[in-house]
KEKE-3310 file (N, C-alpha, C; in steps of 0.2 Angstrom, whole numbers, plus 5000, padded with zeros to 4 digits):
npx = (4764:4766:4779:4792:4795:4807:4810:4815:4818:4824:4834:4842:4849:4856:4866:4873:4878:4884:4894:4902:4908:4917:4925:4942:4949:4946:4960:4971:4966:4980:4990:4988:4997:5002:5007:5021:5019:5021:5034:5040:5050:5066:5080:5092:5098:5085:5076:5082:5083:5068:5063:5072:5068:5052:5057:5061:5050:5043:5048:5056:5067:5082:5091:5097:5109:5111:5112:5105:5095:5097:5109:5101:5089:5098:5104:5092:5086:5099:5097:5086:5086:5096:5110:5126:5129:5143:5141:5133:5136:5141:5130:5125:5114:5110:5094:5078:5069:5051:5043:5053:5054:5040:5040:5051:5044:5035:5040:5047:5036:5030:5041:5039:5025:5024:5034:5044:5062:5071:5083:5074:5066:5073:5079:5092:5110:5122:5139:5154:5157:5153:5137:5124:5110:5095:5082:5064:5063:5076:5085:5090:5106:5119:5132:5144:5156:5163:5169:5177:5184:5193:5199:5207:5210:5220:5233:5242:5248:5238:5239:5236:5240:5232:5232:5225:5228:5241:5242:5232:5229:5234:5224:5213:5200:5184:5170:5152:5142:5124:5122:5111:5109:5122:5132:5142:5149:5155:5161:5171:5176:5185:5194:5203:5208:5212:5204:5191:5175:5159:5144:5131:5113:5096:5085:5077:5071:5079:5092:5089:5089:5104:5109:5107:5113:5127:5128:5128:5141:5148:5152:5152:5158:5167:5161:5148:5133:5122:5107:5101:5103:5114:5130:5124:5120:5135:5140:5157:5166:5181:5186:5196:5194:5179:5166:5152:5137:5124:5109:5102:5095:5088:5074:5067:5072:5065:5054:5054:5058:5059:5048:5053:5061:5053:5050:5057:5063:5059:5065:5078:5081:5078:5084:5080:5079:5089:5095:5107:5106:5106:5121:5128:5127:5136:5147:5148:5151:5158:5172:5175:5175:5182:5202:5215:5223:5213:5201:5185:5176:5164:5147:5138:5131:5125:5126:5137:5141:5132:5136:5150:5146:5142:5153:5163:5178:5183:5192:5191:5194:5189:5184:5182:5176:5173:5160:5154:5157:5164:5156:5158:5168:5182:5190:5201:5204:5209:5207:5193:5193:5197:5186:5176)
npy = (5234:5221:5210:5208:5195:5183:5171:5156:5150:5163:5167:5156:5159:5170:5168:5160:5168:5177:5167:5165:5175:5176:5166:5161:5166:5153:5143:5144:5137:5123:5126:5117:5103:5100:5087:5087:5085:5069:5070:5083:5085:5077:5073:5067:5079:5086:5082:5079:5096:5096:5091:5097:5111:5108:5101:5114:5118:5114:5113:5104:5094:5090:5078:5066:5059:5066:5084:5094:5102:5100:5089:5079:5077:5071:5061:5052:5051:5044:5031:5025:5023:5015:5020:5023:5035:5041:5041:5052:5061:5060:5056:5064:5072:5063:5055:5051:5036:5032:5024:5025:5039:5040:5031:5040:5052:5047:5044:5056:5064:5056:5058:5071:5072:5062:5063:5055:5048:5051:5039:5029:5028:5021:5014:5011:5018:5029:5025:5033:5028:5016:5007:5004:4993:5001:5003:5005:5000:5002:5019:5030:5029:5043:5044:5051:5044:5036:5042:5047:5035:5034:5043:5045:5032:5024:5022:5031:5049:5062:5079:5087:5081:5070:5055:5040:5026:5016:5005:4998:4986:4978:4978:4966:4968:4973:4983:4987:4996:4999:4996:4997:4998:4991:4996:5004:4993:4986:4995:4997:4986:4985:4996:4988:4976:4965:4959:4954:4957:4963:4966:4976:4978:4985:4982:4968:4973:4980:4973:4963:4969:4975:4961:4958:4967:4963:4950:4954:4960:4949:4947:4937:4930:4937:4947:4949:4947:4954:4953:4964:4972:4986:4983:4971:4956:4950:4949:4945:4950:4957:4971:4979:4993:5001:5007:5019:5026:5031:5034:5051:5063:5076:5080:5090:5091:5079:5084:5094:5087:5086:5080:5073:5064:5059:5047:5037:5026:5028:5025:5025:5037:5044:5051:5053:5064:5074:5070:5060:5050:5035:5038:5039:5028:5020:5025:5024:5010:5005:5003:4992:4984:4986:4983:4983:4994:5000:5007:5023:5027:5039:5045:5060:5070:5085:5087:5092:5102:5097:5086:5089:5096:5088:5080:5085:5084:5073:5070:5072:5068:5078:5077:5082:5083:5085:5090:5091:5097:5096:5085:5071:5061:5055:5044:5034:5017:5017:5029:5030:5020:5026:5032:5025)
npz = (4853:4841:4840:4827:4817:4813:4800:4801:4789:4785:4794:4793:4783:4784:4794:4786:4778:4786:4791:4778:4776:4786:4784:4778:4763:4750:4745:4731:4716:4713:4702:4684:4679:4662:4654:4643:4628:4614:4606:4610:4621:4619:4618:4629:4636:4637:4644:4657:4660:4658:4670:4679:4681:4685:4699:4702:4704:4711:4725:4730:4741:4743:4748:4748:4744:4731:4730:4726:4712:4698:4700:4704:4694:4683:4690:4690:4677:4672:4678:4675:4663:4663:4662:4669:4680:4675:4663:4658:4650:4639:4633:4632:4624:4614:4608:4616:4615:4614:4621:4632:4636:4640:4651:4658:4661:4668:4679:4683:4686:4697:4705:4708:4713:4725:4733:4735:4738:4724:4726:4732:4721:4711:4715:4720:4726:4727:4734:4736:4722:4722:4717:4726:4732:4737:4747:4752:4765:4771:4775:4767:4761:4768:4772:4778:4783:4775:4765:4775:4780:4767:4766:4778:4783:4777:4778:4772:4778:4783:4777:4787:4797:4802:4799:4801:4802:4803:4795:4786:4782:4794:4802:4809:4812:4808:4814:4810:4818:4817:4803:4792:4777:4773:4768:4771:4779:4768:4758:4769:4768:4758:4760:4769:4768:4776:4785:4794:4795:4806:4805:4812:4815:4823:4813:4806:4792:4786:4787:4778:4766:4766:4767:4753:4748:4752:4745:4733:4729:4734:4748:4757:4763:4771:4778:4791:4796:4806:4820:4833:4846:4845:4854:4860:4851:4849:4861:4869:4860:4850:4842:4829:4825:4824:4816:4815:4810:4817:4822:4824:4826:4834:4844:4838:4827:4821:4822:4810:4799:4782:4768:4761:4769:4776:4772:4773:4786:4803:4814:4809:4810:4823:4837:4850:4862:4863:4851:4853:4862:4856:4854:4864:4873:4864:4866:4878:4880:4872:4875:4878:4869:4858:4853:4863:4854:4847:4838:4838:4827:4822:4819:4820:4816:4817:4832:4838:4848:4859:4863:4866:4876:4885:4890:4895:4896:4887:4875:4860:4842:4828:4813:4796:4779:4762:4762:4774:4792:4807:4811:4812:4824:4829:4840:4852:4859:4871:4878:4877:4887:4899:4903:4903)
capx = (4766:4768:4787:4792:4795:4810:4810:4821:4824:4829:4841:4849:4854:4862:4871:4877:4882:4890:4901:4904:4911:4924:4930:4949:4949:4949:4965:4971:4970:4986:4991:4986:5003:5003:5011:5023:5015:5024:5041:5043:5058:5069:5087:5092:5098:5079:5072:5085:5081:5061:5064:5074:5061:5047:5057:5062:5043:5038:5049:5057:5071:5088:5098:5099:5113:5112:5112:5103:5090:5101:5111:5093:5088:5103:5103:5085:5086:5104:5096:5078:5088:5103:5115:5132:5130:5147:5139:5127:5140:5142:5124:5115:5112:5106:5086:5076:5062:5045:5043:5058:5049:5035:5043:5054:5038:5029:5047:5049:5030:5030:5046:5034:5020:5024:5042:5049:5068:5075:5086:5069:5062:5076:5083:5099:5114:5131:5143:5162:5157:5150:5132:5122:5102:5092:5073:5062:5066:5084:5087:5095:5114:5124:5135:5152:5161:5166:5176:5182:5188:5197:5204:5211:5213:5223:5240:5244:5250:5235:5243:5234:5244:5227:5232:5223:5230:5246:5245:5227:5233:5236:5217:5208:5192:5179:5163:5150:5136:5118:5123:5108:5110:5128:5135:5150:5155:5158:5164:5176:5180:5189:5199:5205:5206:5211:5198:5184:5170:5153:5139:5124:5107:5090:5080:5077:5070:5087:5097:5088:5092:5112:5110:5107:5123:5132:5129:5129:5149:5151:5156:5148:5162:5168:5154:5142:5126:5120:5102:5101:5102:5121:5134:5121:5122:5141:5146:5163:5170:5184:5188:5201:5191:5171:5162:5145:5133:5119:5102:5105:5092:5085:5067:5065:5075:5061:5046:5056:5061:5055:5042:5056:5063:5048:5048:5064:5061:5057:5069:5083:5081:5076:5091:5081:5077:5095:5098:5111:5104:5111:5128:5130:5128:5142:5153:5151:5151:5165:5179:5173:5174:5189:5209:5219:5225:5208:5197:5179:5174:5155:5145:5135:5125:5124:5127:5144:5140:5127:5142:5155:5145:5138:5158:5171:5183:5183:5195:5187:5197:5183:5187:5180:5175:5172:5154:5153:5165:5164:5151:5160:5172:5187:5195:5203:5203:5213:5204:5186:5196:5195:5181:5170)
capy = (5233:5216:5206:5208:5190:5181:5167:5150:5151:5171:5166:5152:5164:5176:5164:5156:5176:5180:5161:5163:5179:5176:5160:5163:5163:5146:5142:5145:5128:5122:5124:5111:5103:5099:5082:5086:5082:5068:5076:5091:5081:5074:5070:5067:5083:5089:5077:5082:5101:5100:5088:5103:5113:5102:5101:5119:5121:5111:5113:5097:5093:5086:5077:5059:5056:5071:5090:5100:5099:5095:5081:5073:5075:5068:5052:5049:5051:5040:5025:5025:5019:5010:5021:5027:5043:5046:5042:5055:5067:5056:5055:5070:5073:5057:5053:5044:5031:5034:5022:5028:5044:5037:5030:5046:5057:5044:5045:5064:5066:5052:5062:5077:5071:5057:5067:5050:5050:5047:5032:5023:5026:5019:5008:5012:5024:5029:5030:5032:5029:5009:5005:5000:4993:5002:5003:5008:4998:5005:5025:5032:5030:5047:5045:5056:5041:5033:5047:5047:5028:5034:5049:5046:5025:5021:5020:5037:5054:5068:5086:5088:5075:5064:5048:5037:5018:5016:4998:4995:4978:4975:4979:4964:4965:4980:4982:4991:4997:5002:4996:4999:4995:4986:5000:5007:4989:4984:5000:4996:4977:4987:4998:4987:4968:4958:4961:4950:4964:4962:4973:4976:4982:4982:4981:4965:4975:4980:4968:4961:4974:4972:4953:4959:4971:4958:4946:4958:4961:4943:4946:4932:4926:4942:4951:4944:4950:4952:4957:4965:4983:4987:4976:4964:4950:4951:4945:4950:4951:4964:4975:4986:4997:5004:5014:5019:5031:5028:5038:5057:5067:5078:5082:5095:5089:5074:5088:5097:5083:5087:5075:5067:5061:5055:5040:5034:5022:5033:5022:5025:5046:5046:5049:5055:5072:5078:5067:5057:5044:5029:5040:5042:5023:5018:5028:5019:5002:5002:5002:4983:4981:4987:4981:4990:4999:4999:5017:5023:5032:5038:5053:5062:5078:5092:5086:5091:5106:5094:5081:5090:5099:5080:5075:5093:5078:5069:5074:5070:5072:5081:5076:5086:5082:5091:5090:5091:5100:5094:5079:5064:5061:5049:5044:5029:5013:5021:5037:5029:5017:5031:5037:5023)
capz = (4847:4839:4839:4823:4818:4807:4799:4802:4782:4785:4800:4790:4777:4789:4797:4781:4777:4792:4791:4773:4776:4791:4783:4775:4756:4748:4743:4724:4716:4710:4692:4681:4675:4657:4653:4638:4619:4611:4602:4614:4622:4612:4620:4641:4639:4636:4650:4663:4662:4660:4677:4686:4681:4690:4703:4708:4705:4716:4731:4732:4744:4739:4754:4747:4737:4728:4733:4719:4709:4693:4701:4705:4689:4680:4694:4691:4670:4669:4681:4672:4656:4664:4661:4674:4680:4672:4655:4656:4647:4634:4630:4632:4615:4611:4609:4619:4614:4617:4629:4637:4637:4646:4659:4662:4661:4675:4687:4685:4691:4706:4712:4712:4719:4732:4737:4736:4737:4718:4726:4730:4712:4706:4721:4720:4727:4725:4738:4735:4716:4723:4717:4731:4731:4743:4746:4760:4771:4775:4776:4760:4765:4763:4777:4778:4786:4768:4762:4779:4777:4760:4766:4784:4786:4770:4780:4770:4784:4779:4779:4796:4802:4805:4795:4807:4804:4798:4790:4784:4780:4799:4804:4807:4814:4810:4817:4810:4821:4814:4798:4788:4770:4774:4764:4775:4780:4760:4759:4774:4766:4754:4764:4776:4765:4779:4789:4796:4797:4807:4803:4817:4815:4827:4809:4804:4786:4786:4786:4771:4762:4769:4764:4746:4745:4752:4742:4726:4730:4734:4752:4761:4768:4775:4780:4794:4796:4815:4820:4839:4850:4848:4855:4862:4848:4849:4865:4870:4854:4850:4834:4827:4823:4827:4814:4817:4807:4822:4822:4829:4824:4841:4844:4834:4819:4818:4817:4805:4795:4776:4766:4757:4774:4780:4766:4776:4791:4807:4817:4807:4812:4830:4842:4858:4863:4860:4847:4856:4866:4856:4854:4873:4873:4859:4870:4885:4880:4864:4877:4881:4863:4856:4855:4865:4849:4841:4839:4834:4820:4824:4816:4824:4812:4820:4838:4841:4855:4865:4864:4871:4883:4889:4890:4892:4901:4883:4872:4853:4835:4825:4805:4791:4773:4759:4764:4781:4795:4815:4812:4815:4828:4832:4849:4854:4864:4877:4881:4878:4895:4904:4904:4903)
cpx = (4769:4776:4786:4795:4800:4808:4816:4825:4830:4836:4845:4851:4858:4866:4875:4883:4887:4899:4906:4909:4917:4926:4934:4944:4950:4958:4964:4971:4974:4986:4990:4993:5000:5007:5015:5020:5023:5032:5041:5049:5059:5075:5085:5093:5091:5074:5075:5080:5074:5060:5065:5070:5055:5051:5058:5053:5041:5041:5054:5063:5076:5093:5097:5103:5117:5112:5110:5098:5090:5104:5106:5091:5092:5103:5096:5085:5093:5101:5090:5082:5095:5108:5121:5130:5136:5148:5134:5128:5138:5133:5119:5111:5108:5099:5085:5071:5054:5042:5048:5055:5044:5036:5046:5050:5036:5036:5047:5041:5029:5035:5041:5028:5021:5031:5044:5055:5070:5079:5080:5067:5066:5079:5089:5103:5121:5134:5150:5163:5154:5142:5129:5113:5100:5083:5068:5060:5074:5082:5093:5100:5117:5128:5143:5157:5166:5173:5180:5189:5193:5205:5209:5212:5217:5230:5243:5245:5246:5241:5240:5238:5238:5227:5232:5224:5237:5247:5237:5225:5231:5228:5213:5203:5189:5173:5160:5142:5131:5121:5119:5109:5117:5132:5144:5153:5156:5163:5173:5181:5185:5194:5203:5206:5207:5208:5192:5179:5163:5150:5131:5119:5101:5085:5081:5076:5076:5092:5096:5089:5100:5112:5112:5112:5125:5135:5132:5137:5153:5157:5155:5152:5167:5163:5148:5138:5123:5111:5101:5103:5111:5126:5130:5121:5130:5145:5151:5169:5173:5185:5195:5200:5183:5169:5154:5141:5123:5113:5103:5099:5088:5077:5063:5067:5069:5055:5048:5058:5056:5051:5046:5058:5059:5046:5051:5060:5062:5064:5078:5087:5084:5082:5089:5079:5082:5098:5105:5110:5107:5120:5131:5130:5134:5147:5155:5149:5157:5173:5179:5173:5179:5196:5211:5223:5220:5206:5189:5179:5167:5153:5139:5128:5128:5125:5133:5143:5137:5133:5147:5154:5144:5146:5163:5177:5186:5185:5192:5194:5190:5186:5182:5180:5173:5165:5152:5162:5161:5158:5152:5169:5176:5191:5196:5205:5204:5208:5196:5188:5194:5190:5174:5168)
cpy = (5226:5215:5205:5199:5186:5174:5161:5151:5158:5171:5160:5155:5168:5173:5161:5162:5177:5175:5162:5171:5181:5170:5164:5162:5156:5147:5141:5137:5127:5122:5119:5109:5098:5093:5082:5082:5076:5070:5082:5088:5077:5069:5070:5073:5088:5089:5082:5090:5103:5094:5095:5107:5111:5102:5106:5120:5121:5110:5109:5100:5088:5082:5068:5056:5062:5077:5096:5098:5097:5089:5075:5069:5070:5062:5051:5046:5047:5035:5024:5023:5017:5013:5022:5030:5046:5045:5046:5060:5066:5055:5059:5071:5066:5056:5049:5042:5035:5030:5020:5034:5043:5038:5037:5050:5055:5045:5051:5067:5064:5056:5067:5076:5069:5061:5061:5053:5046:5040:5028:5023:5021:5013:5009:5019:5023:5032:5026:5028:5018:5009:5003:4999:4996:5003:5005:5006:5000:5014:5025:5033:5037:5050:5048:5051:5034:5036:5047:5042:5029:5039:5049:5039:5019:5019:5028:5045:5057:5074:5088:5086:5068:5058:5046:5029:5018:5010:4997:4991:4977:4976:4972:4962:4972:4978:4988:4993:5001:5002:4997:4994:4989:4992:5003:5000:4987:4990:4997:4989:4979:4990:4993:4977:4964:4957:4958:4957:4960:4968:4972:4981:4979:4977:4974:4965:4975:4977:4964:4963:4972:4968:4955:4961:4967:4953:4948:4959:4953:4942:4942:4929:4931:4947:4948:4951:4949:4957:4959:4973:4982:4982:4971:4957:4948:4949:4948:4951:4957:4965:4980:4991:4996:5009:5013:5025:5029:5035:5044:5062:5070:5079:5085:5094:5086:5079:5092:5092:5086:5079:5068:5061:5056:5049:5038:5031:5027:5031:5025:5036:5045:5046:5053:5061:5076:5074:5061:5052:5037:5032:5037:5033:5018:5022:5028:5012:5000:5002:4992:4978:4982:4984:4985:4995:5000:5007:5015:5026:5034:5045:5054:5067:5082:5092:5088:5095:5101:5089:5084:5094:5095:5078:5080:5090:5075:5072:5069:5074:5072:5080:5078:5082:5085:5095:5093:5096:5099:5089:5071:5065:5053:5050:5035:5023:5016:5026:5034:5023:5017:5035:5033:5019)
cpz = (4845:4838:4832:4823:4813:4806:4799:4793:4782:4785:4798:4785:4780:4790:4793:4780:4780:4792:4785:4773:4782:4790:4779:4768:4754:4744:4737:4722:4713:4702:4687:4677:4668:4655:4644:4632:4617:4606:4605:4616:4620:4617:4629:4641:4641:4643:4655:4665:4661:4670:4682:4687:4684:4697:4706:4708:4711:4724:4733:4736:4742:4747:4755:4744:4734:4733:4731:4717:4700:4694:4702:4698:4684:4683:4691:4681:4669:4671:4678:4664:4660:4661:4668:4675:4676:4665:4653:4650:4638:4631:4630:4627:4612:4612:4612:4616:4615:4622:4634:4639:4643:4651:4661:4665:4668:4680:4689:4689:4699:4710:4713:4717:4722:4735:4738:4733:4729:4719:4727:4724:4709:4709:4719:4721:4725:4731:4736:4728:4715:4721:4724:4731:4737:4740:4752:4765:4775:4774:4770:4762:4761:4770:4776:4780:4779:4765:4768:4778:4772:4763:4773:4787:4782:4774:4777:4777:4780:4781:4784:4799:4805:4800:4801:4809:4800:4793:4792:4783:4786:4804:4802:4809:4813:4810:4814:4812:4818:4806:4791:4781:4768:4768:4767:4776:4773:4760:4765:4772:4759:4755:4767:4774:4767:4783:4788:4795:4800:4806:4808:4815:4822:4822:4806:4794:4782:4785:4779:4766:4762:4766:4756:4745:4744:4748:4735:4726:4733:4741:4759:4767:4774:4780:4784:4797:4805:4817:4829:4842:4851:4847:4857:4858:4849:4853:4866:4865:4853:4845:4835:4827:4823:4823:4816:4814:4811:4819:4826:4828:4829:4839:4840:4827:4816:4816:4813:4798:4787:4774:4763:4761:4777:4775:4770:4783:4797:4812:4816:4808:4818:4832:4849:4856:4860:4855:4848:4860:4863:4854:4862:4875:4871:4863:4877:4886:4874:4869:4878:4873:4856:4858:4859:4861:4843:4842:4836:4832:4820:4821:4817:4824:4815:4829:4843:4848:4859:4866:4870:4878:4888:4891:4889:4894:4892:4877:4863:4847:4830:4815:4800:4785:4769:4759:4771:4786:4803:4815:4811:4820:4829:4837:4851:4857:4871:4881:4882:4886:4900:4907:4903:4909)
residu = (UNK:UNK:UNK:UNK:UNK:UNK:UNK:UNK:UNK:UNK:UNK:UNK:UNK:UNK:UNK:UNK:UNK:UNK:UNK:UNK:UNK:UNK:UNK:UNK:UNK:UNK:UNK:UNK:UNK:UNK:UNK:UNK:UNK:UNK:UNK:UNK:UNK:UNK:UNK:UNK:UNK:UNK:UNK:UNK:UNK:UNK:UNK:UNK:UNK:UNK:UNK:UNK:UNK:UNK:UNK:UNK:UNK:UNK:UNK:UNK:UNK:UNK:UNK:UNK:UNK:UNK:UNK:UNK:UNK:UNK:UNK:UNK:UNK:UNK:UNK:UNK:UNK:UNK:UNK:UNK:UNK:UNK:UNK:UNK:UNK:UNK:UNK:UNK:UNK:UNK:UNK:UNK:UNK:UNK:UNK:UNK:UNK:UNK:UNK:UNK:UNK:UNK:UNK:UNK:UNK:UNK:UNK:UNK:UNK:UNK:UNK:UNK:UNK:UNK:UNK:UNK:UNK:UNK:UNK:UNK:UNK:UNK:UNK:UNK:UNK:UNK:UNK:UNK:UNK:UNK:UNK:UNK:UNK:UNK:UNK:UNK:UNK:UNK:UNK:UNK:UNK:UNK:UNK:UNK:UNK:UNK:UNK:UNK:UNK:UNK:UNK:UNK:UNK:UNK:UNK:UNK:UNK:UNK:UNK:UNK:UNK:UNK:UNK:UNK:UNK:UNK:UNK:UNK:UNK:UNK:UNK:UNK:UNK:UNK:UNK:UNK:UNK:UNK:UNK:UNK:UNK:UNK:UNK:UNK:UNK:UNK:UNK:UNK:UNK:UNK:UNK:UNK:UNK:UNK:UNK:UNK:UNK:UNK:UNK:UNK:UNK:UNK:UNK:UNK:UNK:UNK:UNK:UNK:UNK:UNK:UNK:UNK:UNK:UNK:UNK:UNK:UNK:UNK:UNK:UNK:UNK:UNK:UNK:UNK:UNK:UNK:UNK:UNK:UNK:UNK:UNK:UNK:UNK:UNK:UNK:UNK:UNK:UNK:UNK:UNK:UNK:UNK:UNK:UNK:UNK:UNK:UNK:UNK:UNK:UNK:UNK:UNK:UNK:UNK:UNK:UNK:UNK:UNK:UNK:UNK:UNK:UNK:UNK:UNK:UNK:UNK:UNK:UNK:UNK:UNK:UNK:UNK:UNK:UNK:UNK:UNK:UNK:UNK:UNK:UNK:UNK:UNK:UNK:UNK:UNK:UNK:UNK:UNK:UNK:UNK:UNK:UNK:UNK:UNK:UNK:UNK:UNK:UNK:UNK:UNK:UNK:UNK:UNK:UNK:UNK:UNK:UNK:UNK:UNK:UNK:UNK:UNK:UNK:UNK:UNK:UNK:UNK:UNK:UNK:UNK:UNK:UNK:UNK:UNK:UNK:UNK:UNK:UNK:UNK:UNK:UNK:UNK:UNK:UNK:UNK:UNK:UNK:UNK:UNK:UNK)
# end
C-alpha cells in the first residue's frame, strides 16, 4: 500500500494551526485617548479634574512631592502657568488661554505617557513651602528631615519632651551628607542662622543642581559645596550637627521601584542589599566628626528593624512626622563614642 504522502505547503499550515492556537490572546489594544476639542475645558478647575481623570486611568504613582492624584494635578496646572500652589484656590474659576491650554494638554499627556515625576515637568519642588529647581540629575527631594528641623531643633520643648537643641543660635557648624539638590542644607541655613553649613555629594550632576539653589537663595557665602564619598572631602572637620537623607532602598525595593522612580538617578536609591550599606558607614565614622555636644539626624525609610537588629547595643531616639513614624533616627555624639 502506497505512503500516503503530505505536502510541505500542507505541513506548514498545520503548523501555523497548531502555533496560532497555543499562542495567548493578543493583548486588547489600549483605548484611543481623545485629546479634548477646543472649549471643552474652560477654567483650572476644568484642567485639574480632566488631569485626575488621566491620571487614576492610567495608574500613575504619586510619591514626589505630592501624595494623590489631585495634589499632582493641581502642582502640575498651578506651575505650568506660574502660579503658587496657594493661589490655586483663588483661581479655579478663572479661564485659561488657548495656548495655555495646549501646553497643559501636552504636560498632562507626558505625565501619562513617560511617568515622569511632575517635579521634572516643571523643574521645581516644594519643601517646607521653599521653591526649589530640580531636574534629573538630583532624586526628587521629599525628605521627612525638614519638618523634623522645624519641629524638634527650633530651641522650643516638644510635648514629648524631644526638643533637640536648646539655642539654635548656638549651632555653628552643620554638615549635610548626600545632599542632592542642597535642599535640607538651605533648609537648615534657616533654622540654625549662625551656622557655617557644608553639603557633600558623590554626584558631580548633583551638586550642579545644589550650585543653583544655592545661589537662587543667595547663600554662597554660607553654604559650601563638597564633591566626594561621605566624610572624605572633609578632612577632620567637626559639626554641631549631621543630617543625612542617604540612599536606603534594599534589594528588593530597587526591583520594585515604580516607573516614576525609575526617572530618578539609580545612585540616589541603591543602599545595598539591606538598604543600609551607606547608613552602617555614617554611623561608624560621625563620631570623628562631631563636637562633643553635637548629634546626627539620619533617615533611613523603612529600615528601622534591620537597623536595630544590626545594633541592639545602640540606643536610637526614633522621631515621627505627620507623614512618616520610625524612619529617621537621632543619637548623639556621646553614644555614637561608644560604639564606634
Amino acid at each position: 500500500m502506497a505512503k500516503k504522502t503530505v505536502s510541505k505547503q500542507t505541513r506548514s499550515k498545520e503548523i501555523r494551526a497548531k502555533a496560532k492556537k497555543a499562542a495567548p490572546p493578543p493583548a486588547p489594544k489600549a483605548a484611543k485617548i481623545v485629546r479634548p476639542a477646543r472649549g471643552e475645558l474652560l477654567t483650572l478647575l476644568d484642567f485639574v479634574r480632566y488631569a485626575v481623570s488621566r491620571f487614576i486611568e492610567a495608574e500613575l504613582a504619586f510619591a514626589h512631592g505630592t501624595t494623590d492624584p489631585v495634589a499632582d494635578a493641581a502642582f502640575l496646572i498651578c506651575e505650568a502657568l506660574h502660579l503658587h500652589p496657594d493661589q490655586f484656590e483663588m483661581f479655579a474659576t478663572a479661564r485659561v488661554t488657548t495656548t495655555e491650554s495646549a501646553r497643559l494638554l501636552d504636560l498632562i499627556e507626558r505625565r501619562v505617557q513617560s511617568r515622569e515625576p511632575t517635579a521634572y515637568l516643571v523643574n521645581k519642588v516644594y519643601m517646607r513651602g521653599l521653591p526649589f529647581y530640580v531636574d534629573k540629575r538630583v532624586i526628587v527631594p521629599r525628605s521627612f528631615i525638614g519638618e523634623l528641623l522645624e519641629s524638634h531643633f527650633t530651641g522650643a520643648e516638644e510635648a514629648d519632651g524631644a526638643g533637640l537643641i536648646a539655642d539654635p543660635g548656638a549651632v555653628d557648624s552643620v554638615l549635610d551628607l548626600c545632599t542632592g539638590s542642597g535642599c535640607l542644607a538651605i533648609l537648615a541655613s534657616r533654622y540654625f542662622p549662625n551656622a557655617r553649613i557644608d553639603a557633600v555629594d558623590l554626584s558631580k550632576d548633583a551638586l550642579a543642581v545644589a550650585k543653583r539653589n544655592v545661589a537662587d537663595y543667595g547663600l554662597e557665602d554660607r553654604v559650601t559645596l563638597h564633591n566626594g564619598d561621605l566624610f572624605a572631602p572633609l578632612g577632620d572637620a567637626r559639626y554641631d550637627l549631621i543630617i543625612s537623607n542617604p540612599p536606603y532602598v534594599d534589594a528588593q525595593g530597587m526591583a520594585d521601584l515604580p516607573r516614576e522612580c525609575r526617572h530618578e538617578p539609580k545612585m540616589a536609591f541603591d543602599g545595598g542589599n539591606d538598604g543600609l550599606d551607606i547608613v552602617h558607614r555614617i554611623l561608624r565614622e560621625s563620631a570623628w566628626h562631631l563636637t562633643p555636644e553635637g548629634g546626627l539626624l539620619c533617615e533611613i525609610g523603612r529600615g528601622r528593624d534591620v537597623l536595630e537588629a544590626a545594633y541592639p547595643d545602640l540606643p536610637l531616639l526614633w522621631l515621627d512626622t505627620e507623614e512618616s513614624e520610625g524612619e529617621v533616627f537621632w543619637t548623639d555624639a556621646a553614644t555614637l563614642a561608644r560604639f564606634s
